[in-house]
N, C-alpha and C positions, 0 to 999 in steps of 0.2 A: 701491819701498819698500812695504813690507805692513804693515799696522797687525793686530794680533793681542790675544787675551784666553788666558787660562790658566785651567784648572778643573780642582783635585783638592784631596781631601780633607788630604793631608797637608803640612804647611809647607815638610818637608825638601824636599821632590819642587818644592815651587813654586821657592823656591831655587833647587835646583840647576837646575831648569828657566832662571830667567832669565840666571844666572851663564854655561848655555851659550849661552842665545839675543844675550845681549850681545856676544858676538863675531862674527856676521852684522849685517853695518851693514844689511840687506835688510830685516830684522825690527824692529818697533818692539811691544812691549809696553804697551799703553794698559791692559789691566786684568788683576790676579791675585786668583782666586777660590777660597775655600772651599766655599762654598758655593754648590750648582745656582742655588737661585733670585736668587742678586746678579746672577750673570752674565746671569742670564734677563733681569731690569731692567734691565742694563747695558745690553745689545744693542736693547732698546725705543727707546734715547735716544743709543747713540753706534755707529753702524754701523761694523763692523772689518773686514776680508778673511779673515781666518782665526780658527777655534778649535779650540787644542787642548786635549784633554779626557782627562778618565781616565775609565778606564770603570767601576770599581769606587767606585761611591762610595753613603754613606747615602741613602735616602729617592729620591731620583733617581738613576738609573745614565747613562755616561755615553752611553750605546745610546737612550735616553728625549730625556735634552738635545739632543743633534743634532737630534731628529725636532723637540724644541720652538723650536732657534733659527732651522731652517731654514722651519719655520713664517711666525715674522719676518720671516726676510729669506734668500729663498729662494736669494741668488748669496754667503754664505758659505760658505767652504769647512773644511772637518772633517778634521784630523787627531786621531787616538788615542796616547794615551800611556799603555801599559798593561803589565803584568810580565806577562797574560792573554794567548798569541799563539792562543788558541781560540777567541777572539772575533773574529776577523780575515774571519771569513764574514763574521757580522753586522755587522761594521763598515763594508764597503762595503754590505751592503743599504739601509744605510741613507745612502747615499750619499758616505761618507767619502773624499778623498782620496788618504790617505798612513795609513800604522801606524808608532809607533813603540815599541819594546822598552824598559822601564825594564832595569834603570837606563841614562838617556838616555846616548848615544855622539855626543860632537862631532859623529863623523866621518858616521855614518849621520843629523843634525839636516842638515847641510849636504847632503849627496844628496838628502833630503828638498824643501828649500828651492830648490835647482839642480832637481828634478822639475816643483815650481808656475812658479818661474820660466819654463822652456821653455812649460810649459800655458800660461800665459798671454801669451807672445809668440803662440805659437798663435790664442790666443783675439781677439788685438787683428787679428793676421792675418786669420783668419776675419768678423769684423768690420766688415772695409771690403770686403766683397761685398755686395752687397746681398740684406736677408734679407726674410722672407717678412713679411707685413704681418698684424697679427692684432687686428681691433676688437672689442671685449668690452662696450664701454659701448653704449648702442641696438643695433641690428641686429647681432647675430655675424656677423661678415664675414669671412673671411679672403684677401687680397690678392699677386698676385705681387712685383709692384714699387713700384706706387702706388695711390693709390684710383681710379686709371682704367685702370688694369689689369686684364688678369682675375681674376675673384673663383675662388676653389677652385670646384668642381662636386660635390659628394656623392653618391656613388650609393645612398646608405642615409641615414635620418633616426639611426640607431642611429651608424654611423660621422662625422657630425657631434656626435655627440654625445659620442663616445669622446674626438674631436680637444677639445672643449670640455672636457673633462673632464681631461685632462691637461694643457692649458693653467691652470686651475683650481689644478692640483696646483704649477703652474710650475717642475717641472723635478724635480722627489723623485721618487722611485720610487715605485711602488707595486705591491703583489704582483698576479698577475692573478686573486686569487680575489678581494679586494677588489675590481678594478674590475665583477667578473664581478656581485658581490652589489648593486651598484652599477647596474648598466643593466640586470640582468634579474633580480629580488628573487623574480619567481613562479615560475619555471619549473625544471623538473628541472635537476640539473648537468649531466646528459650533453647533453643539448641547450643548457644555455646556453654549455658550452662549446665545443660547434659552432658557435655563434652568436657569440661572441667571436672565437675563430678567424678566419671567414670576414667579419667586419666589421677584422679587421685588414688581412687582405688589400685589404679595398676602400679603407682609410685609404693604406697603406701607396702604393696605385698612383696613387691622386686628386694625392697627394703628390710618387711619382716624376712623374706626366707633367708636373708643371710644373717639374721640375729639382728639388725640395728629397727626395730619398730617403733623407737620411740623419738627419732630424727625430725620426724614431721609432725610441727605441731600446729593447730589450729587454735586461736584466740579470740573472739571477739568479730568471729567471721572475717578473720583474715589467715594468711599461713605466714609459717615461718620456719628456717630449718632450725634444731640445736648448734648450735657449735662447739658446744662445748664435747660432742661426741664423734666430731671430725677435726681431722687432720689435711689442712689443705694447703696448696701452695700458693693459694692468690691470698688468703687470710693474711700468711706469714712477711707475702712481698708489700703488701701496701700495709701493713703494721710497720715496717722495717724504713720504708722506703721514706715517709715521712723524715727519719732522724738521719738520710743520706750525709749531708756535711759532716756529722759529727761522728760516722761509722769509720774503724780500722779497717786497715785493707782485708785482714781476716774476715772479718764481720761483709764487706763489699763483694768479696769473690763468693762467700756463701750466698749474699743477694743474686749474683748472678748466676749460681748456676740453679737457680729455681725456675729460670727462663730459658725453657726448653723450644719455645716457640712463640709464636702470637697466642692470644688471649683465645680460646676456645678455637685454636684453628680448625679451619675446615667448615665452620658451622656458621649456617644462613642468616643468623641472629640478627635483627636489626638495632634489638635493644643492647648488644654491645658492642656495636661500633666505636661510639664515643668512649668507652672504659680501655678499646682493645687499643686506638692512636695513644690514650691518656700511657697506659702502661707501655709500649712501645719507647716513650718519648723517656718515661722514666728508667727505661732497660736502658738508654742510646747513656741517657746520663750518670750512670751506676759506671757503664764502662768506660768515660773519660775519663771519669775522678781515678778508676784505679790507671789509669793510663800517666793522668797527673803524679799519681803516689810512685809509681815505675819510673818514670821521667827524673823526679826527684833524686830518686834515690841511683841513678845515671843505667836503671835497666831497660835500655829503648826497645830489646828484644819484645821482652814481657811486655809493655806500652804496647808494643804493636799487635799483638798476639790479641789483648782488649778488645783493640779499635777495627782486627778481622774480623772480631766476633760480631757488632753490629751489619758490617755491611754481607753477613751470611744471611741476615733478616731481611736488608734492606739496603741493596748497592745500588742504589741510587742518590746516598746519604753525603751529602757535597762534603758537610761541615767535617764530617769527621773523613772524608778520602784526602783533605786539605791537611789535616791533624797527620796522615799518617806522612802525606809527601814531605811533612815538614820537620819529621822524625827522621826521616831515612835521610835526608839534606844534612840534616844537624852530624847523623852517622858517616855522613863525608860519603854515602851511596846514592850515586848522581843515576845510574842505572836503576837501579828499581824505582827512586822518586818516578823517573820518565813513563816506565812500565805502568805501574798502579794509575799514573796519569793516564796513557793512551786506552789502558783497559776501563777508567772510568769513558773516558770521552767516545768508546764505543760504546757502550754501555748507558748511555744516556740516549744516544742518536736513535739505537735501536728499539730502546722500550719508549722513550718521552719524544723521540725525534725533535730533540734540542740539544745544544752544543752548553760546555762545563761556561759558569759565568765568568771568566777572566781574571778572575782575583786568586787564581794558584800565583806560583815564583814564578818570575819569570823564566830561570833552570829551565821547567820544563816544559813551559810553553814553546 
């Protein structure tokens, strides 16, 4: 069964959209949207397998939506529902599926349907091989079988770089002039795209000789990697991390021990900066809530154990050195509140050379 959402501007069209999707028991319709951005929120908080979209629509088109929800959650898949069939390039550039012609036809919704269907037996097939191993939190690693496996070998710092980067992308296409602007910003075109070329080539063979050659695929003159033949830990954490509120603490502590470090630590990357604060921020908050769930249940030990775990990444982290002073208070231990207090307050002095804001207890000021 497929859980699905709908987006087009017009009522009629949604209608008649679910009136035929009702007759495939395959199909479940969880959400039907006017509007781009409901469905945008939608898919923030309730992950579906499928969205089909119109491509003509106000303010966002439905060429834009895909790129934004595949953003989100990079294993939905995009079908088009368009009266436009000149849109049918850019529909798969943008990695769509399936196309469907208004006015919708029972008979081509169910060929449609029988298409994902087989993809996805496919997919579960492909699945139980064993796939390539890919660690993105501390050390970039990328693994045959396990972690005592062989590691890939790179012949080039630029084609680890490429493979990261498309990991990065998890699985969208992207044109090869973006990637090109992307690992060589200064350099003539003509040479950079020698230099792209022949950095594919080196990806491409690092990759056959350990068996995975069919990882890297190219489309429509852009790349992209499979994913359905790796196993990665940045895939799993931001799939995951999206449904934080609603995670068990079982489910919470699996979140965090997938976070071995910063996001590709160690590496020069400028283009993931902004991914490596985003995932940071979502580590700090994986570790309160289990701190909350500890706290709850009157285990301050374990709560605190959490909240070292951030500031091993990041002791300079106020919010949560306040969180711990305020635990060990509650534990009636006046002594370590004081300590964790003077070791932040050196601790700031020495790397920020600024003093803790004032808003600890007064205990231990």
């Amino acid at each position: 069964m497929f859980h699905a959402i709908v987006v087009d501007d017009e009522n009629a069209a949604l209608s008649r959209f679910e009136r035929i999707a009702s007759k495939d028991e395959r199909i479940v319709i969880d959400g039907k949207f006017l509007y781009a951005e409901d469905a945008v929120a939608f898919i923030k908080e309730h992950p579906v397998d499928i969205a089909f979209l119109d491509i003509e629509m106000p303010e966002i088109n439905g060429l834009e939506l895909a790129e934004r929800l595949m953003e989100i959650d990079p294993y939905i898949r995009v079908i088009f529902v368009t009266a436009y069939n000149q849109y049918a390039l850019n529909a798969f550039r943008v990695h769509a599926i399936g196309y469907l012609l208004k006015p919708l036809d029972s008979q081509e919704f169910m060929e449609q349907i029988n298409l994902l269907s087989r993809r996805y037996r496919q997919r579960l097939e492909k699945s139980a091989k064993t796939p390539l191993l890919v660690r993105c939190f501390g050390r970039f690693s990328v693994y045959t079988e396990d972690e005592n496996a062989p590691v890939i070998r790179w012949k080039t710092a630029k084609a680890e770089e490429l493979f990261a980067l498309l990991i990065h992308f998890q699985g969208r296409i992207k044109p090869k002039e973006y990637l090109i602007d992307i690992l060589w910003p200064e350099l003539e075109p003509e040479k950079s795209v020698n230099l792209f070329r022949v950095t594919c080539t080196y990806l491409r063979s690092a990759l056959a000789e350990k068996g995975f050659s069919d990882i890297l695929i190219r489309e429509f003159d852009g790349y992209k990697i499979n994913t359905e033949l790796i196993d990665c830990d940045l895939f799993r954490f931001r799939q995951e991390v999206r449904s934080i509120s609603s995670l068990k603490t079982e489910n919470l502590n699996e979140l965090s021990d997938l976070y071995l470090g910063e996001y590709l630590e160690g590496k020069p990357y400028d283009w993931a900066a902004g991914t490596r604060t985003q995932l940071e921020s979502d580590f700090k908050k994986i570790q309160h809530c289990l701190a909350d769930a500890y706290c709850a249940h009157g285990l301050g030990d374990k709560a605190l154990a959490m909240l070292e775990r951030v500031l091993m990444f990041d002791p300079c982290d106020e919010e949560t050195v306040m969180r711990i002073i305020h635990i060990e208070l509650q534990k009636g231990d006046h002594t370590s509140a004081i300590r964790t207090y003077r070791k932040f307050e050196k601790i700031l002095m020495e790397e920020l050379g600024i003093a803790p804001s004032g808003k600890f207890p007064s205990e231990v000021l």
